[in-house]
C-alpha positions as CSV (number, residue, x, y, z in Angstrom):
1,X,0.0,0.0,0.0
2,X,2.6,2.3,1.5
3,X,4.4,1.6,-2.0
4,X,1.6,2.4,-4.2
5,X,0.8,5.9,-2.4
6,X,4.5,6.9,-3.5
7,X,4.1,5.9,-7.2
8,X,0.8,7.8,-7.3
9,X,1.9,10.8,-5.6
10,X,5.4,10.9,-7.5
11,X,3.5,10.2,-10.9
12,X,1.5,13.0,-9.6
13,X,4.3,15.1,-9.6
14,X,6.3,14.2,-12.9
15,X,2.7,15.3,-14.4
16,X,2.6,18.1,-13.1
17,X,6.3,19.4,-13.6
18,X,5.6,18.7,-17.7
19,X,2.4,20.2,-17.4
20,X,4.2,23.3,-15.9
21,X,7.4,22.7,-18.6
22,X,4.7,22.7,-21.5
23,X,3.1,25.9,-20.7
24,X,6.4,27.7,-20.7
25,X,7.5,26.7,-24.3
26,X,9.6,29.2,-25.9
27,X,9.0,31.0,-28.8
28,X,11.1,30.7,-31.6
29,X,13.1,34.0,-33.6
30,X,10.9,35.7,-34.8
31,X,11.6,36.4,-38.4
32,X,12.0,39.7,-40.4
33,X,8.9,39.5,-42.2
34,X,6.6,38.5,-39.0
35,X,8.3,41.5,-37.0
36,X,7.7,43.7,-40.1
37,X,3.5,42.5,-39.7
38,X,3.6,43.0,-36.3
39,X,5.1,46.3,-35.8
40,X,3.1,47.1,-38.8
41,X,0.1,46.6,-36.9
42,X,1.5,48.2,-33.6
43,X,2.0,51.4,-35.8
44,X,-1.7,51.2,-37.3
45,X,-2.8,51.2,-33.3
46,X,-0.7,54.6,-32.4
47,X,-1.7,56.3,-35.4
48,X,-5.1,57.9,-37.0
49,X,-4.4,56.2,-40.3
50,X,-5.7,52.7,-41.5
51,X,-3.0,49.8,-41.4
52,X,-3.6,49.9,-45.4
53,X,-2.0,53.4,-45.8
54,X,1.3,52.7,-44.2
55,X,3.3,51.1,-46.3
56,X,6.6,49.9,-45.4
57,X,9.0,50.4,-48.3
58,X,12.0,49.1,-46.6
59,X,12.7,47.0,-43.4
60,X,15.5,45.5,-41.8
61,X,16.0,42.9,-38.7
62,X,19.4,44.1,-37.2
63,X,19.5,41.6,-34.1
64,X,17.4,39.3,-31.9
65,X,18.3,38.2,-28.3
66,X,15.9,36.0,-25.7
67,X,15.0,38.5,-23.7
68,X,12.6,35.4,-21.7
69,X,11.6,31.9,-22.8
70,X,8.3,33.7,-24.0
71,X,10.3,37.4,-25.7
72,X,12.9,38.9,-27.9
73,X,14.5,41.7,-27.9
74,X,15.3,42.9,-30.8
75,X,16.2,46.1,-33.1
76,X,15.3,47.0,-36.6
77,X,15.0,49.6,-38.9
78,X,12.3,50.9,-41.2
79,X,10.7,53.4,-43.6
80,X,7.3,53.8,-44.9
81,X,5.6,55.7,-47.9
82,X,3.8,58.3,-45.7
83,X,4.9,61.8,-45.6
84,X,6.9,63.0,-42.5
85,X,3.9,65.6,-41.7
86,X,1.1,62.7,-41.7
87,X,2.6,60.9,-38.5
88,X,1.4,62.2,-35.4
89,X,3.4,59.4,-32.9
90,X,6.2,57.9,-34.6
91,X,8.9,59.1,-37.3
92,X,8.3,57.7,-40.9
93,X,11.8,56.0,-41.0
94,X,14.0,55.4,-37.6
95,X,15.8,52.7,-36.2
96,X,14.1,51.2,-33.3
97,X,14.3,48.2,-30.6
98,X,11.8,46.7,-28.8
99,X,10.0,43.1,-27.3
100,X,8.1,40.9,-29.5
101,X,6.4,38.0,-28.1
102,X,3.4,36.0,-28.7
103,X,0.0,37.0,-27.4
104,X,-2.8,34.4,-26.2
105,X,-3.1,33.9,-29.2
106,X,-0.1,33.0,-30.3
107,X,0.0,36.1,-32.4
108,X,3.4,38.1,-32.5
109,X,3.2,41.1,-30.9
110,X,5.6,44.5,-30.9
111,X,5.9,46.2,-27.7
112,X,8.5,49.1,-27.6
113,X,11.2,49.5,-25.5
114,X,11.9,53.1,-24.0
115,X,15.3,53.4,-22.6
């Protein structure tokens, strides 16, 4: 009896250690073009204009480090078809850095670093 109690309860345990392992995957690199989507749509949130107006006409992943199993870190630079005077938030070209990481979802998401 004694015997079975400690198989159950250490069973008990490895399944719930890879229950805990599983929901703490990490996220793979995210990849130039995913990162271009998702601080495309980031941008289409801060601004007034619709996501179809800004255009990116150039954009470039520069690095990427694991900022967490579940973020990067990482810095890119960009430029987009829209006049200087029609951005209200952000420049129309820069060089930026910032977290991406993936929402309930399992969308990518951009969330910018300040700092």
């Amino acid at each position: 009896m004694r015997l079975y109690i400690c198989s159950l309860v250490s069973s008990a345990l490895v399944a719930g250690l890879a229950y805990a392992a599983s929901a703490q995957q990490a996220i793979p690199e995210p990849s130039e073009s995913e990162m271009k989507s998702s601080f495309g749509q980031f941008v289409s949130q801060l601004e007034s204009k619709p996501a179809a107006q800004i255009q990116f006409v150039a954009f470039e992943k520069r690095s990427c480090k694991p900022a967490s199993i579940q973020r990067y870190h990482c810095s890119f630079t960009y430029s987009t078809n829209v006049p200087a005077d029609s951005f209200s938030i952000i420049l129309p070209r820069g060089s930026l850095s910032g977290m991406f990481f993936a929402d309930d979802d399992g969308h990518l998401k951009f969330e910018m670093v300040i700092g």
